[in-house]
N, C-alpha and C positions, 0 to 999 in steps of 0.2 A: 504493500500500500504506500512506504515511504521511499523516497531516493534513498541510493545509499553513496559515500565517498563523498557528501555535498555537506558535510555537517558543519555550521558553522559554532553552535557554543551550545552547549546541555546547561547551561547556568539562565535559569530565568532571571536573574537581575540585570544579568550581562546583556540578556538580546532582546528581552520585552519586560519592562519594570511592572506593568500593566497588568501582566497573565497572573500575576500572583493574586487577584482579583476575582480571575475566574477558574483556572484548578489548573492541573499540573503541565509544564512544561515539556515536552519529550525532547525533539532540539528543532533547530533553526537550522533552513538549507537554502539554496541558490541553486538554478543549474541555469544551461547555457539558454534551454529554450524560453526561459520568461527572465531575461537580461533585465539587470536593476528591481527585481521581485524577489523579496523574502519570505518567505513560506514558516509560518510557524505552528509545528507541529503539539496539540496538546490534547491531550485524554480528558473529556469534558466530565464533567460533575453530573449535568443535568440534558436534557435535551429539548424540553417542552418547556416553551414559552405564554406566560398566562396574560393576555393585553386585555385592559377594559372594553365592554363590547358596549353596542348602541341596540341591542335585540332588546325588547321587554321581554321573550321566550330564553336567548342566550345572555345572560348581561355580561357575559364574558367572552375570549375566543384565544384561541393556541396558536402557534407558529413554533416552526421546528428552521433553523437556521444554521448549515452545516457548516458554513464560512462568515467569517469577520471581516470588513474590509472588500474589496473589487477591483479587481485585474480589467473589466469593462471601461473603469475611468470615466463615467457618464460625469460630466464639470455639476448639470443639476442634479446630481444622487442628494436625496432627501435624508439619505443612512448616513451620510457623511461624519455629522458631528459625531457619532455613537464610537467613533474610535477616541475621543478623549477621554473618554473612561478606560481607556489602556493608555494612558500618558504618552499617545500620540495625537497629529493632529489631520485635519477630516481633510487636506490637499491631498499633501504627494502620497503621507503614509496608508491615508486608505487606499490609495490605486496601488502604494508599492509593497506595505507590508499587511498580508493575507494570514490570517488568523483559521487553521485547518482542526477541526474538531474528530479526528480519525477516525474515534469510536463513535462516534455520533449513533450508526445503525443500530449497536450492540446496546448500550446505554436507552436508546429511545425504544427498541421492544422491550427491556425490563418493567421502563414505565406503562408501557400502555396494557400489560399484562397485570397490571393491579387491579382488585376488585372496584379499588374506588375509582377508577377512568369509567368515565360515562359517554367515550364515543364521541364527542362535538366532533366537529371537524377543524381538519389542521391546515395551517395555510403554509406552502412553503416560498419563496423568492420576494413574501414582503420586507426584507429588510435589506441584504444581499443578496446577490445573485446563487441559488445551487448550481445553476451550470455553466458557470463561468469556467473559462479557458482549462482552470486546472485541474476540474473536476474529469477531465479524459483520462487524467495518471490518479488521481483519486480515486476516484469512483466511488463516489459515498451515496451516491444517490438509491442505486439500487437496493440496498440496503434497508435505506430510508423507507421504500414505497415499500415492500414487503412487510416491514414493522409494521407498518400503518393500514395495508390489505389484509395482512393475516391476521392482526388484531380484530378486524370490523367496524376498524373505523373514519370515514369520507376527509375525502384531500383535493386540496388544489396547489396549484406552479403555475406562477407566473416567474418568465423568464423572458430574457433577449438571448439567452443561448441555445446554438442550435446539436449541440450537444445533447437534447432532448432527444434525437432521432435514432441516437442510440438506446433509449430505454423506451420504445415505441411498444415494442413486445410484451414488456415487462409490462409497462402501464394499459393494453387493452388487457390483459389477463384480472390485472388488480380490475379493473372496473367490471365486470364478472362479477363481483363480490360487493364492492361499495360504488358510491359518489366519486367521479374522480371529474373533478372540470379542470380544464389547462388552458392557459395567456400563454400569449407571446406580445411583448411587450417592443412594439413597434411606430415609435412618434414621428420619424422624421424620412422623409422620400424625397430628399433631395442626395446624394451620393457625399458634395463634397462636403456639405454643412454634415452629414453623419459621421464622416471620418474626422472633422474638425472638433465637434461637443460629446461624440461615444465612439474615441481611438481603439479602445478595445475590444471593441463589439463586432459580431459578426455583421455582414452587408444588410442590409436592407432586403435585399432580394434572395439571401441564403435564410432568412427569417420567414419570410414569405410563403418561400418551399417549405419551411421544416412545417407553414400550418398546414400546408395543404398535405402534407404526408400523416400530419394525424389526425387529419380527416378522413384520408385514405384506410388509416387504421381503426375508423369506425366510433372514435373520440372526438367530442369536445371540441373547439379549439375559439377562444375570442381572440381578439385581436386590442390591446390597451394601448390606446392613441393617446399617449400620455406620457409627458404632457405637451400643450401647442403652446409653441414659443412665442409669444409675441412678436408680432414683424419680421418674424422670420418663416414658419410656417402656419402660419394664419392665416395667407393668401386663398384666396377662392381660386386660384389654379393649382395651389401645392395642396389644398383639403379636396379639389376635387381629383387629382392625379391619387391622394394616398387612399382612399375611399372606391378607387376603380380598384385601385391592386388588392384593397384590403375582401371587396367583392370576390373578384378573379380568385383568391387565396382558398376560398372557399367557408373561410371564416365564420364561424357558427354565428356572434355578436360581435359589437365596439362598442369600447366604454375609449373616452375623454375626460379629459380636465385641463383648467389653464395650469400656466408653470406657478409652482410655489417656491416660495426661497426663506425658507428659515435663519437663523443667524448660524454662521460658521459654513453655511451652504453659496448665502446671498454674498459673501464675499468673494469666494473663490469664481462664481459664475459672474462677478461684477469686473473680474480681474481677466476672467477668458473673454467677455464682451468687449473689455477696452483694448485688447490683443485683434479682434478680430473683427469686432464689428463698432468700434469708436463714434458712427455716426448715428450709433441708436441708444447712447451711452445715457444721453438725457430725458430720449421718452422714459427707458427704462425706469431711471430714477422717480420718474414723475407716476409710477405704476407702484411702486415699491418702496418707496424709503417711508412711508408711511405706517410698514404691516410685510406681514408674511405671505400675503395673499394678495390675487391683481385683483382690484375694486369690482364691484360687484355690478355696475356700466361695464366693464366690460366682459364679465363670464358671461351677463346677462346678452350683448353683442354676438358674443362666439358662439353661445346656444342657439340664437337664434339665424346663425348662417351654418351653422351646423345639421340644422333638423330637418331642412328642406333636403339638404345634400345625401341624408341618411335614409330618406326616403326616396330619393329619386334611383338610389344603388340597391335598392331595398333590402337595406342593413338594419336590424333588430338594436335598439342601445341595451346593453347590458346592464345589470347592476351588482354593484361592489358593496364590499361586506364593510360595515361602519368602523370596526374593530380596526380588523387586517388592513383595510385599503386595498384586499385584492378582490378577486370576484366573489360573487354571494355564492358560496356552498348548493349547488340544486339538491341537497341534501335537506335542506330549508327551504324550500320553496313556498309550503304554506305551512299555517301553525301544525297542522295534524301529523304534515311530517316529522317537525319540530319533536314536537311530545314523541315519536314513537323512537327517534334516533336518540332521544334521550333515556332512550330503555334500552339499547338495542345491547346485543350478546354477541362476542365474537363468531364467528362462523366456525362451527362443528366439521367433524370429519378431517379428512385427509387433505392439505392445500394443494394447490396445482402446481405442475411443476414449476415454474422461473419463480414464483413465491418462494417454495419450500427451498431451491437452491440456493437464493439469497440469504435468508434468516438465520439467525445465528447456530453454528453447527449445521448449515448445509454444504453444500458443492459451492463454493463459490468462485468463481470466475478471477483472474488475474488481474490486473490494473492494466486498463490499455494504453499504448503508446499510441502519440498523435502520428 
């Protein structure tokens, strides 16, 4: 699962002051294929994440989060600040230094095998990315899904990585069994503004395919237009060009939202604006140095050049879970599902095979090289 020969220090003070925060250090490595990326291995404590919910049915919701930090480098990552609770900060160190949780899969079926897990549904890629770049040599994911399948209980992923395509299999199998809805988290259809604000990220058009491949596979798949840039991708040519493709994609829904910029985010995006686009430096300010949020003229503006556009493509808007920010669980779709998922009991019998191979003490598969 880990490199080897790449070891930079086993002393957690020495290479993350931070980790001693969240549980044990294993070590710190480098290799050639993610140049200027530190990789930090550790044996997580815990794996389920408990955020306040906006349900009067759920007042709560889960998230499972196998990585800290993102090799994607999206400038508007919302996750940003959460690396200074490891006494880095939310610029270079989140794109550079990657917080890898190894036992994530082993650690998160212990938990959900406890009497008192009551099945909500788990969101994964709201905070980091699961299938960013390094999760090819990781592969923590599969893991993950079978914990969470062979448990019984419903999941979502949202991602911009198309590293998805590989656990297509695995995840039509889990949905067999539970809830499984999937994003792909797709904001910007202009080529060179994507490689400018998400360096890391796969194309635009390699995102596209990975939805239409798991629709092919009989799954889910929205598409989260989110968020639109102001004056950048707001144009009624760039939303009607991204809304052709996101049709063509095969795309089950679209969910949107304007850009937000929190503090420790709003700077770093104010610092890539003045690098790249200095002539929009002033609207910008005139949208935002007020709040974290663009004024409500204008989301009320975007909504309303947006809904004719979603219906002329006739694209379904989706909706996203209060809690997560990612999509609504069709697990919850109305109260009655609500209540019975709140009873529900793992699923009896024998798992199916790519389940049972992943789960702790099965056949499990190698780490793949890119």
């Amino acid at each position: 699962m880990r490199w080897s020969g790449q070891e930079i220090s086993s002393d957690a003070d020495a290479a993350l002051p931070g980790l001693a925060k969240l549980s044990t250090l294993v070590k710190s490595v480098t290799t050639p294929e993610f140049a200027g990326v530190t990789f930090h291995e550790i044996l997580a404590k815990s794996a389920l994440n408990r955020i306040p919910g906006g349900d009067s049915a759920l007042p709560f919701g889960w998230t499972v989060n196998p990585y800290r930090g993102c090799s994607h480098a999206c400038v508007y990552c919302f996750a940003r600040p959460t690396h200074e609770y490891l006494d880095l900060d939310g610029g270079d160190d989140f794109d550079r230094q990657i917080v890898v949780k190894v036992n994530v899969g082993e650690v998160l079926a212990r938990e959900l095998a406890r009497p008192s897990w009551q099945h909500h549904p788990v969101a994964l890629g709201t905070n980091t990315d699961p299938y960013q770049r390094a999760e090819g040599r990781y592969r923590l994911m599969p893991g993950v899904i079978a914990a969470l399948a062979g448990s019984g209980t419903p999941f979502s992923i949202l991602t911009k990585g198309t590293l998805l395509r590989r656990d297509l299999p695995l995840l039509a199998e889990a949905a067999e069994q539970v809830p499984v809805d999937l994003a792909m988290s797709i904001a910007i259809y202009d080529d060179d503004l994507q490689q400018s604000i998400e360096p890391g990220t796969p194309t635009t058009a390699a995102r596209l395919a990975t939805v239409t491949a798991a629709r092919e596979a009989g799954l889910s798949c929205s598409v989260f237009m989110m968020p639109v840039l102001p004056y950048l991708t707001d144009t009624h040519d760039h939303l009607h060009a991204a809304l052709a493709a996101v049709r063509d994609s095969g795309a089950t829904s679209v969910m949107y939202s304007a850009l937000h910029l929190k503090p420790g985010v709003k700077e770093w995006y104010f610092a890539w604006l003045e690098r790249e686009h200095p002539e929009l430096v002033q609207r910008y300010r005139a949208l935002y140095d007020s709040g974290t949020y663009a004024p409500l003229g204008y989301r009320t503006w975007l909504a309303a050049r947006l809904r004719p556009l979603l219906a002329e493509y006739g694209l379904e808007r989706g909706r996203s879970d209060p809690s997560s920010g990612s999509m609504r669980s069709s697990a919850l779709d109305d109260s009655e599902a609500s209540r019975e998922l709140l009873g529900l009991k793992a699923p009896s019998g024998r798992q199916r095979s790519l389940i049972a191979a992943e789960l702790p003490g099965g056949a499990r598969l190698q780490p793949r090289l890119f």
